[in-house]
C-alpha positions as CSV (number, residue, x, y, z in Angstrom):
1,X,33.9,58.7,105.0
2,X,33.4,59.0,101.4
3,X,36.6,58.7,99.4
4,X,36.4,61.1,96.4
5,X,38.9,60.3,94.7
6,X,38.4,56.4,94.4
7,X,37.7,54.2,92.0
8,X,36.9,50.9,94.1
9,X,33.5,49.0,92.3
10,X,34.3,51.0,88.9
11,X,35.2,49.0,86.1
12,X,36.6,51.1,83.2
13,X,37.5,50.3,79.3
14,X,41.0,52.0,77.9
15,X,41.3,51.3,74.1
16,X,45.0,51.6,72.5
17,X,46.2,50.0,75.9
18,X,49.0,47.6,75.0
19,X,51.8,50.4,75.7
20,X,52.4,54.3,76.7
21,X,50.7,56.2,77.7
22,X,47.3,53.7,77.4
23,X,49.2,51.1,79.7
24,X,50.4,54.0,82.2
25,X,46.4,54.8,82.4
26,X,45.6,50.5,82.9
27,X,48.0,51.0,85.7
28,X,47.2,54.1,87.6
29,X,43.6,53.1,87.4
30,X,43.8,49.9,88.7
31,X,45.9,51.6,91.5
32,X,43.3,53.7,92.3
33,X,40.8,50.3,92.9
34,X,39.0,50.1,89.5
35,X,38.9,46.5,87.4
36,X,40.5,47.7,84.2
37,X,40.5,46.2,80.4
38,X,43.0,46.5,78.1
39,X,42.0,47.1,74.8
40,X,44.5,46.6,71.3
41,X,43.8,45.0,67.8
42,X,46.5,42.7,68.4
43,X,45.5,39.4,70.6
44,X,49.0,38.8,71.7
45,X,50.2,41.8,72.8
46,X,47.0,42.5,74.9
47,X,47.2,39.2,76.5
48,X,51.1,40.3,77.4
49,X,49.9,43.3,78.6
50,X,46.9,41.6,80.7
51,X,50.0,38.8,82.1
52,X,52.4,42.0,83.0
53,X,50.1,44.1,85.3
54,X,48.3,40.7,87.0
55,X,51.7,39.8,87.9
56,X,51.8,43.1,89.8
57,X,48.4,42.3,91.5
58,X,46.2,44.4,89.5
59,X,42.4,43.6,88.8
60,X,42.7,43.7,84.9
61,X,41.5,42.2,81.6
62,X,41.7,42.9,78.0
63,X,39.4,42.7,75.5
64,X,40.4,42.7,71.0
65,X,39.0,44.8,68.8
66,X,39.8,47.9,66.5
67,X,38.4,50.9,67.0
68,X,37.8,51.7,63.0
69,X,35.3,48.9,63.1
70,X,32.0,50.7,63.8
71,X,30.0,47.5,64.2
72,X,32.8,45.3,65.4
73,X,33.0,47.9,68.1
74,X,29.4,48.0,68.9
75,X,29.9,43.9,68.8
76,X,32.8,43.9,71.5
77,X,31.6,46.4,73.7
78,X,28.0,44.0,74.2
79,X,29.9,41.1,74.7
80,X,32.3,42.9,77.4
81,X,29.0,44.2,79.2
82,X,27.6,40.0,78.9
83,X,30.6,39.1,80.2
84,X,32.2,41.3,83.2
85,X,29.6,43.7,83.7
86,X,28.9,47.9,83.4
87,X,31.5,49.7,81.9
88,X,31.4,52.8,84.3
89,X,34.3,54.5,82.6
90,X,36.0,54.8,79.0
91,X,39.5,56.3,78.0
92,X,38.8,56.7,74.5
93,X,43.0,56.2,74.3
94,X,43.9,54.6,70.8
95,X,45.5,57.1,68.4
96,X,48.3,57.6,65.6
97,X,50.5,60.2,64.8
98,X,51.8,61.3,60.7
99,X,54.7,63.4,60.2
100,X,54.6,64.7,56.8
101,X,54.6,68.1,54.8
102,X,50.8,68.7,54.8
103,X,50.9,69.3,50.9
104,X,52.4,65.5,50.8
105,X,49.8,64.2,53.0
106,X,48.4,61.3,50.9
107,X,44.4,60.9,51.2
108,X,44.8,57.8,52.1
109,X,47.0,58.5,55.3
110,X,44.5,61.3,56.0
111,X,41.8,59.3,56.0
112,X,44.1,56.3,58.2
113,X,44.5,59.1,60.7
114,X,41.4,60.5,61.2
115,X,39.3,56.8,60.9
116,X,41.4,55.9,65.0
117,X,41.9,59.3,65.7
118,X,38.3,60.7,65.3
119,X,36.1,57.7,64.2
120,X,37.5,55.6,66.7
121,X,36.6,58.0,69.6
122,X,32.7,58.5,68.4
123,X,32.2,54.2,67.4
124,X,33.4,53.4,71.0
125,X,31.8,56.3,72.9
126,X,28.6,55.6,71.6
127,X,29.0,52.0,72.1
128,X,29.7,52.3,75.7
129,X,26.9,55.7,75.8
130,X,24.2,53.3,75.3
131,X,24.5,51.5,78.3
132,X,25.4,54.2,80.3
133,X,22.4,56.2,79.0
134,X,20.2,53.4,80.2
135,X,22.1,53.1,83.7
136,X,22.0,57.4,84.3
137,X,25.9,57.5,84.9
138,X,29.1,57.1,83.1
139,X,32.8,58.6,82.8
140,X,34.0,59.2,78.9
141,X,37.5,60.8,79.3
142,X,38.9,61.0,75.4
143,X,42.6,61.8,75.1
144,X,43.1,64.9,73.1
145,X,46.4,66.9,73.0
146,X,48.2,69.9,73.4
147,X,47.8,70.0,69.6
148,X,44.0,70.0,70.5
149,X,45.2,73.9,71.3
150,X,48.1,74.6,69.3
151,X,49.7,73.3,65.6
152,X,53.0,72.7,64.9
153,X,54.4,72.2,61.0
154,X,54.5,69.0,59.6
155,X,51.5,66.9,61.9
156,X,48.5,68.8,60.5
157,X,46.5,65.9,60.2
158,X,47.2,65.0,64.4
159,X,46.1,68.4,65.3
160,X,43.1,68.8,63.5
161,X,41.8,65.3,64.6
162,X,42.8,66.3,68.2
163,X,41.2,69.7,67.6
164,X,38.1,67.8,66.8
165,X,38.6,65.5,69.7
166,X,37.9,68.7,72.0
167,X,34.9,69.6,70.4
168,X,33.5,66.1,69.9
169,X,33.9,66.3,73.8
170,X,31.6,69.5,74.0
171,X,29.1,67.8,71.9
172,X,29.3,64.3,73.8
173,X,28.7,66.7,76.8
174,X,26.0,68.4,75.1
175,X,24.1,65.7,74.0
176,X,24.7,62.9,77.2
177,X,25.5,65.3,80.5
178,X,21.8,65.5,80.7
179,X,21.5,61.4,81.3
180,X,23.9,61.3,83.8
181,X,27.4,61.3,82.3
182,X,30.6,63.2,82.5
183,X,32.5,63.3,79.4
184,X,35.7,65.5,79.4
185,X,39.3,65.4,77.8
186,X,43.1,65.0,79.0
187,X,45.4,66.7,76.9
188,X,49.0,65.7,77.5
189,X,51.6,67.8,76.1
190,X,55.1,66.4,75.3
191,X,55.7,62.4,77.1
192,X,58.5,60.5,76.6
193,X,56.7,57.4,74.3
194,X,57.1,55.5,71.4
195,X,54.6,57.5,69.6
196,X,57.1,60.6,70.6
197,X,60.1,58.3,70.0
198,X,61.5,60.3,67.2
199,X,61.2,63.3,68.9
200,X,62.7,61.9,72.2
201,X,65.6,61.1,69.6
202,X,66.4,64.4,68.3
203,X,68.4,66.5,70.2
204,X,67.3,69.8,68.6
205,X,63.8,69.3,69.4
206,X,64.7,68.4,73.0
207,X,66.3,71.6,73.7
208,X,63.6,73.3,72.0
209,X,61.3,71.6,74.1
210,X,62.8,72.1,77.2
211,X,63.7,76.1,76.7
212,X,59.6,76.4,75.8
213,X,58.1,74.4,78.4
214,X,58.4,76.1,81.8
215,X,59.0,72.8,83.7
216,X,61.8,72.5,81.8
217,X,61.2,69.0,80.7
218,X,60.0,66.0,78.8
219,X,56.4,64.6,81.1
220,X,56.7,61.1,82.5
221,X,53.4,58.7,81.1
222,X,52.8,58.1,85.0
223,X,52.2,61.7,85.7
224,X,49.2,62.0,83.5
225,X,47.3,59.1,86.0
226,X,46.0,61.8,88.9
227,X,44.3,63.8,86.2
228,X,42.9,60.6,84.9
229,X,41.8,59.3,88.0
230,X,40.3,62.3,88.9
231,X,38.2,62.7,85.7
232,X,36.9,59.1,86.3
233,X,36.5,59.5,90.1
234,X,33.4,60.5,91.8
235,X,35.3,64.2,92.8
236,X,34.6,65.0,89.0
237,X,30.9,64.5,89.2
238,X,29.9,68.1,88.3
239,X,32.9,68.6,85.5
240,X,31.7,68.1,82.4
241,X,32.6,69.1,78.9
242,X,36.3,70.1,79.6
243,X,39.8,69.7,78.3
244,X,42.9,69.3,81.2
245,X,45.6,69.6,79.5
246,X,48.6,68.3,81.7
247,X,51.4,69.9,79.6
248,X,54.2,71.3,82.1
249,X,52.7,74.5,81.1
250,X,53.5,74.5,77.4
251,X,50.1,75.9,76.5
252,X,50.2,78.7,79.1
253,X,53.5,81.0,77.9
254,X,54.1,82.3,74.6
């Protein structure tokens, strides 16, 4: 019998991997049978990352390299290919957040935002597209948010790169579903990370969270890995183009 839902022969690429919800993602893959690599710009922590999950008995690796870097990119995904083999599916993962007035939003930090948040999620797609264009499959899940939906004050520049994120994913389907690849988005609403950290830390926007999600809660990284391993699994094969947002139902009410 056929099993779906596995992920046993896939090898898969997760960039900003080192920690939260990108290490929760190494993990549940691996789990699901896949040979995963753990992507960060920082050697160290990658190869910690790498020591931490083998230790658990998980097929992974890691490989260095920032996501801004268009050619760097295009560089480190060759050499990957050379050296393990196909990359069958991509997380496009790696991502900031900015909490600022929007009129105090410095063009700089704009441009620092958008250059992992958008940039970073075409240089590494289509570095990973043109070997799966060649081979007539591929999975490209890319990480959007609920903010991909929805804007809330002060992280304008998050939203509208996540907002892009979603569309970039219609286009990616647009353009690649036709040579044999599936490209959709998980959006996660509120996790418990240190991304969220200073949200997690403030009571108010706790409660606030908690009375307007109807699960009543903070999500747990771990529960985002079903959706994930479903988008990447062979049970996703004719879903293509679309954004699961796994959000406790925050997007659903009003």
């Amino acid at each position: 019998m056929i099993d779906s839902f596995g992920l046993h022969g896939r090898r898969a690429l997760i960039t900003g991997s080192v920690r939260g919800i990108g290490l929760a993602l190494v993990r549940g893959l691996a789990q699901a049978g896949a040979q995963v690599v753990i992507n960060g710009r920082d050697a160290e922590r990658a190869q910690g990352a790498c020591a931490l999950l083998r230790d658990e008995g998980l097929d992974v690796d890691y490989s260095v390299f920032d996501v801004t870097d268009h050619q760097g990119v295009a560089t480190a995904i060759d050499a990957l290919e050379q050296r393990l083999g196909p990359i069958d599916i991509l997380i496009n993962n790696a991502g900031l957040q900015h909490r600022q007035a929007l009129q105090e939003v410095s063009a700089e930090d704009w441009r620092r935002l958008m250059s992992t948040n958008l940039d970073g999620v075409f240089n590494v797609s289509k570095a990973v597209a043109r070997h799966m264009i060649g081979r007539r499959r591929g999975k490209i899940i890319n990480i959007g948010s609920v903010q991909s939906e929805l804007a809330r004050p002060s992280i304008t520049p998050y939203a509208a790169s996540k907002g892009a994120v979603r569309m970039l994913t219609r286009g990616m389907c647009a353009d690649w579903a036709g040579h044999g690849l599936q490209i959709n988005a998980l959006a996660p609403g509120y996790f418990q990370t240190e991304l969220n950290q200073a949200l997690v830390d403030d009571p108010a926007f706790c409660e606030w969270l908690v009375q307007r999600t109807p699960a009543g809660r903070w999500g747990k990284v771990e529960e985002l890995c079903g959706a994930a391993v479903f988008l990447a699994s062979p049970a996703a094969d004719f879903v293509n183009g679309q954004t699961l947002f796994v959000d406790g139902g925050l997007t659903s009410v009003v």
